[in-house]
Structure formats: C-alpha cells, structure tokens
N, C-alpha and C positions, 0 to 999 in steps of 0.2 A: 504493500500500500504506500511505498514511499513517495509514487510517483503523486499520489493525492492527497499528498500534505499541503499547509497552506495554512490562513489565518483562522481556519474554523468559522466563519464567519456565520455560516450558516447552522443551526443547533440541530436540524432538524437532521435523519438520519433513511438513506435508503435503503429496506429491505427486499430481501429473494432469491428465490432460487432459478430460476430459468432466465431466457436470453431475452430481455427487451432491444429495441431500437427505438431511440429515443429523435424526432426529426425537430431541432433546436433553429428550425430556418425564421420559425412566424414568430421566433423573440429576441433574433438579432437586428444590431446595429444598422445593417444594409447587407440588401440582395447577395452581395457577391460573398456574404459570410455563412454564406449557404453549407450545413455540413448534416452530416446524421453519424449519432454518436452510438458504437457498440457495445454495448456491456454484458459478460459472459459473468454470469453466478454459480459458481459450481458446485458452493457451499453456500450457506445464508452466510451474507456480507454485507458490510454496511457502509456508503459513502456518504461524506460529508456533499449537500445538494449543493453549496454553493462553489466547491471543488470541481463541480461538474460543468458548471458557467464559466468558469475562466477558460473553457474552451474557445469560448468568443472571438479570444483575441492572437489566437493564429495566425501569423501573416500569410497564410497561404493555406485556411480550414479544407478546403478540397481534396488532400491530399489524403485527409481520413478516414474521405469512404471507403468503405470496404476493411477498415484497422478494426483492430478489435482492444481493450483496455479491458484485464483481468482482474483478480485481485492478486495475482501473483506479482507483482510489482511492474516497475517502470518498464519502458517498451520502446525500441526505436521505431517511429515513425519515419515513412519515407522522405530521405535527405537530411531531418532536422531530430534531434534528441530533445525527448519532453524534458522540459527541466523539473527539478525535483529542490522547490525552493521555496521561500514563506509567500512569494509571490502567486504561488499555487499552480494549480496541474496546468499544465502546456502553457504557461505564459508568454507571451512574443519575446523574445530579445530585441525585437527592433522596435517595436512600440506598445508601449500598455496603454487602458483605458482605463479611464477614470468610471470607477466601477461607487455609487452611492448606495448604502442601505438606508431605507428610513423607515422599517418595518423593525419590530421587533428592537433590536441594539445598533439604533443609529451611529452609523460607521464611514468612513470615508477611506478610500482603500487606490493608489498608484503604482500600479508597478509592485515593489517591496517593502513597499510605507504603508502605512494604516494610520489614521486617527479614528480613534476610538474615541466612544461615546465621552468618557470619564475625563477625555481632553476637551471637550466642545465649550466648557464653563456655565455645567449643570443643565437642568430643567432651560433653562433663558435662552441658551445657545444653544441646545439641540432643536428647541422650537423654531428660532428663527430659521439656521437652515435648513430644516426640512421644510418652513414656509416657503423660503426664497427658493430651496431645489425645484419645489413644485411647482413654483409658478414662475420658474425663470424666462418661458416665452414671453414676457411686459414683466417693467418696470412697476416698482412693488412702492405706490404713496411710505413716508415717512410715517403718517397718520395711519391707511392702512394697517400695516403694519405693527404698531404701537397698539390697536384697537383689536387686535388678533391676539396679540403676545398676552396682555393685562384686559382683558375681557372685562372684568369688574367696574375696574377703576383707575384710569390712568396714575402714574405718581405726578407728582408736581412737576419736580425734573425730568421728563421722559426723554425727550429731545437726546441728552445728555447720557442719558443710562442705553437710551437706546444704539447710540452710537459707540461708548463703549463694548458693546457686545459684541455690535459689527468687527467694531477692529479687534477685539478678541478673535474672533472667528477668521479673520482675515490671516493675522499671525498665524494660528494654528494648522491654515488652509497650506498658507505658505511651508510649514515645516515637512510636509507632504510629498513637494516638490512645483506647488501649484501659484501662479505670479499675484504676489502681494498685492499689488498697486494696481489688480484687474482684476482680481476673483468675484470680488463681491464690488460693481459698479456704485458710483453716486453720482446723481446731477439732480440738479433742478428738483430738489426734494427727494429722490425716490430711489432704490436701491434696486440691482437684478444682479440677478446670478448669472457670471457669463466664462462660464471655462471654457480654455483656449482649444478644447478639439473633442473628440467624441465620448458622448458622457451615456452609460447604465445605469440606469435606476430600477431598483428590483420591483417595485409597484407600475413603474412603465412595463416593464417587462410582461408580469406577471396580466396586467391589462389588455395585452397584446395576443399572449398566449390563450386568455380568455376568448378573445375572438377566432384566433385561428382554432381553436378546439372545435367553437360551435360551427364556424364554416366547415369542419371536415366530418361531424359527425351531419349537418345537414345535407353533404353530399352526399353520402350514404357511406363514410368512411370512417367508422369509430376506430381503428385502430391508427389512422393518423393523426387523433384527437387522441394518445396515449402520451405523448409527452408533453405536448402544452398543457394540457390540463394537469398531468402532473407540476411545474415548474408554478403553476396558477395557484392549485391548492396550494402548496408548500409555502407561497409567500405571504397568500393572503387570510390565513391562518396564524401568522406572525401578530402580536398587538401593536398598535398605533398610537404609538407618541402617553405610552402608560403616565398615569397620573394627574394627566394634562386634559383641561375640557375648553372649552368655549363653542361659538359657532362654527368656527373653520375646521377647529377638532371632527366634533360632532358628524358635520358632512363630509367631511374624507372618511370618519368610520364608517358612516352611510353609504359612503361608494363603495369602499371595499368590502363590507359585510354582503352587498347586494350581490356584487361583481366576485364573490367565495364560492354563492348559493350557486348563481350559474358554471362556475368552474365545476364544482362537486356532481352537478349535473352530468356535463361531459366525464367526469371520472368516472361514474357511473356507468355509463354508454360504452367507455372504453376497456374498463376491467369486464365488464360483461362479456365484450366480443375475444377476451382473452382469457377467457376463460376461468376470471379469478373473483370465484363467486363470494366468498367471504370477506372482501374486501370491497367488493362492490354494495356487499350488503351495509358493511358499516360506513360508509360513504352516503349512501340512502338513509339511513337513520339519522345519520349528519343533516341530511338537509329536511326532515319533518322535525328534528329540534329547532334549527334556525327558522323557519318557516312552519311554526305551530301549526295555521289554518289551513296550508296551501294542499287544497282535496287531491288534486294531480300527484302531489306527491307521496300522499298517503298511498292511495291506490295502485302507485310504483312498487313500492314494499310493500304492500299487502300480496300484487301479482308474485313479485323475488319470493317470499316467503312460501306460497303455493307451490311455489316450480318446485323448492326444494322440500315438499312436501311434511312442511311445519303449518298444515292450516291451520290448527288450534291457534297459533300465534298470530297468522294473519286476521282470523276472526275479534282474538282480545283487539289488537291492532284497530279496528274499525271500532270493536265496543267504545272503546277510550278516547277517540276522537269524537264521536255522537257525543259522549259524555261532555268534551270539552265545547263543541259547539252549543249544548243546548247552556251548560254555564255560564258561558263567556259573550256570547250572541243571540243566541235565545231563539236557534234556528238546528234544522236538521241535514245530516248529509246530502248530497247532490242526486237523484236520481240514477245519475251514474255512478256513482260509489256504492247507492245501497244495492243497485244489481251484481255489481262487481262482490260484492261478502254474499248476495244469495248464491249465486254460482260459485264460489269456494265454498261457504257453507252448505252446502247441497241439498 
C-alpha cells in the first residue's frame, strides 16, 4: 500500500473484494483528464478515497487504461513511476493542483504542502474561506461577507477584524506555496478568491459526479453510474462547516443534504446492477431516513426486501410508515404503495 500513502485526507475508507472500474472522467478538471481507474481486491482492502483522487493530476492520465493498482504495493506505470510520497498516489512531478476540502476537515493541500484546518485561525478562518472558495466566480461585498461570518451581530470593529483574518488566511495560503499578494483579491470593497491555475474542490467534485451518475443511470447504464456516485456519496456524507450556523450555512447544508439523497439514489441503481445487494440495501435505508415521507422510496425497499425474500420486513416497513403518515400529516399511503404491500402481503 505504499504506493497510497498520502495526507489521509480523506477519513473515509474503501471496502471489497472483487474488481471494480471506477470511470473518474465526469469529476475531472477537463476533458483530456479522461482516465478509468482499476482496482483488483483480492483480499478485503481498504483505500484511503481521497488517495484515489490525486489521480487527477497525471500529466498524461491516459496512459492508465488498461493499469491495474493492487494492494500489493506500488507499480510502474507506462514511462513514468507513481511516486510514493505525502503528496499522495500518482502525483505529477511536473505540476500539482491545488486540491481544497471544505467538507468535513477543511484543508488546503499543493503538491507536498497541506494546510490544515488547525492552521486556518479557528472557526473565523475556516468560514471565510470556504465562503470565499465557494463563491470565488464574483467578488464577495466586505458587508457581505461580514453578514455571513457574524450572523447575529456585527462587532463594532468589523471592518478591522474582518481584514485581519483575511490576511491571516493570506499568510497561511502563502506558506503552501500559493502568491500572497493575489490569493485572496481586494478592490473596491470586496474580496475573491483567485488562485493562479486549476483548483478541486471536493463539493464541486462530488456535484458533478452527482450529475454524471444520474445521466448514466438514465441512459440505461447503472454500472457507469458506479463511480460517481460513489466519489458523491463519500463526500457529501462528510459534515459542513461543524459548529457553524447562519443562513449561508444552513443553505449549503441544504444543497448538499439534497444533492447526498440523489447520489445515494444512483448508488443504489448501481450496487444493484453489480450485484451487491447488501449494500444496496443499506444505501436504501439511507435515503427513507433522510427522506422520512418520500412514498417512492419506501416502496424501493419494501420491493429490495421482497426480492430477497424478507416480506415480513417489507410489510413492518409499510406498517410504520402508514403509522408515520397518519401522525405527522394526518393522511394515508398513496394508492400505489398500498397495492404494492397487498401484493407482497399476498
């Protein structure tokens, strides 16, 4: 595994035993970073997920088709040797990207450098730039801004405090390897984030991957909708900016709680067509917890539970949602849901 050493950044951890193909095309950077990634499990093995992303930055990801990456350690790839370095798996030697977390343990990651959360200057600094990452296409009002950060109540000196932070954050951007006196722009009252070349962000990512899941599962191709929706799930299951509330909070949690439900979807579609029914199933139950009401997806896992012929559980399953509906709304299943439990109930 030493070939997928790296900053850890990612907590979360990938199990199994058979061969996936993972197609990492609909959460890259640009077109020509086009690659599909092989991973052989011939044991249960576990890769750090965000080890598997700094594939990205191959200067030549083409080369890969057809490579395989075991867990038997590092591997020459054709012409070029993966490096086996804190920079992580296959990192370019000729150029890194500037790779951002702001899920989970907001992080900022170059090449072999990392700043880490615990360097940002707390709660104040993490906020602002995961504000300013996200909304780096416009210039971010000082007001703005300051009305986002301290939701409550502005301090008296905001102006003042708010600027410090900035150039806190400026400094620390800099020790990265990233230009002081341009990371974080000012004019004319207003601040943007403008790194000098191609930036990842695991929430863009993970948005992207979103879409290209459901385009392959509504083409009629759920196993092409096996790695973006995994890469989907994994990040948008991370927490968001812990601790921290206001409006801007709030609706980024909103997007990304919404934008999980529909990834979990396609993971569903896609462990199904592969055959990996237990996993599929808890992915399904994943989304009638997030989605209390929604009768479509009762009715998913009430069918999973039939096929595997657990009907007692698909029938409780409908009991308990009748239950919830008639407490909480003060209404009955859909016509279609109550035919769907007569016909398993038989």
């Amino acid at each position: 595994m030493a070939a997928l050493d790296g900053f850890g950044l990612g907590q979360d951890l990938l199990f199994g035993y058979t061969l996936h193909v993972v197609n990492l095309a609909g959460v890259l950077l640009h077109a020509f970073h086009e690659l599909v990634l092989v991973v052989g499990l011939e044991l249960p093995t576990a890769l750090t997920f965000d080890s598997l992303l700094h594939l990205v930055s191959l200067a030549n990801p083409h080369e890969l088709r057809g490579c395989a990456v075991s867990s038997r350690g590092p591997h020459q790839l054709p012409g070029r040797q993966v490096a086996s370095s804190p920079a992580g798996f296959g990192e370019s030697l000729e150029r890194a990207v500037l790779r951002i977390y702001v899920t989970g343990t907001v992080q900022v990651e170059l090449g072999q450098r990392l700043l880490s959360e615990s360097q940002l200057g707390g709660p104040q600094g993490r906020f602002v730039l995961t504000y300013l990452v996200t909304e780096r296409e416009r210039a971010v009002t000082q007001g703005e801004l300051a009305e986002a950060l301290w939701s409550e109540t502005l301090p008296p000196s905001w102006t003042l405090a708010l600027s410090a932070i900035v150039s806190r954050l400026r400094s620390r951007l800099a020790g990265v390897g990233l230009p002081r006196n341009r990371i974080i722009g000012n004019a004319f009252g207003c601040y943007q984030f403008t790194p000098p070349g191609d930036v990842w962000v695991d929430v863009e990512a993970a948005l992207s991957a979103v879409d290209a899941a459901e385009g392959a599962i509504g083409a009629g191709d759920p196993f092409a909708a096996y790695g973006p929706s995994l890469i989907a799930v994994t990040v948008l299951r991370r927490p968001f900016l812990t601790g921290q509330d206001g409006e801007w909070v709030e609706g980024r949690r909103s997007v990304l709680a919404s934008n999980l439900v529909r990834a979990l979807d396609c993971r569903v579609e896609a462990l199904v067509a592969n055959n990996e029914g237990e996993l599929a199933l808890t992915h399904a139950r994943e989304v009638v917890r997030l989605e209390p009401y929604r009768e479509s997806a009762y009715r998913r896992l009430m069918r999973m539970l039939a096929a595997r012929g657990e009907r007692a559980e698909a029938v409780r399953l409908y009991q308990d949602f009748g239950r919830l509906l008639k407490k909480e709304l003060g209404v009955a299943p859909s016509d279609e849901t109550e035919a769907l439990y007569r016909e398993i109930a038989g």
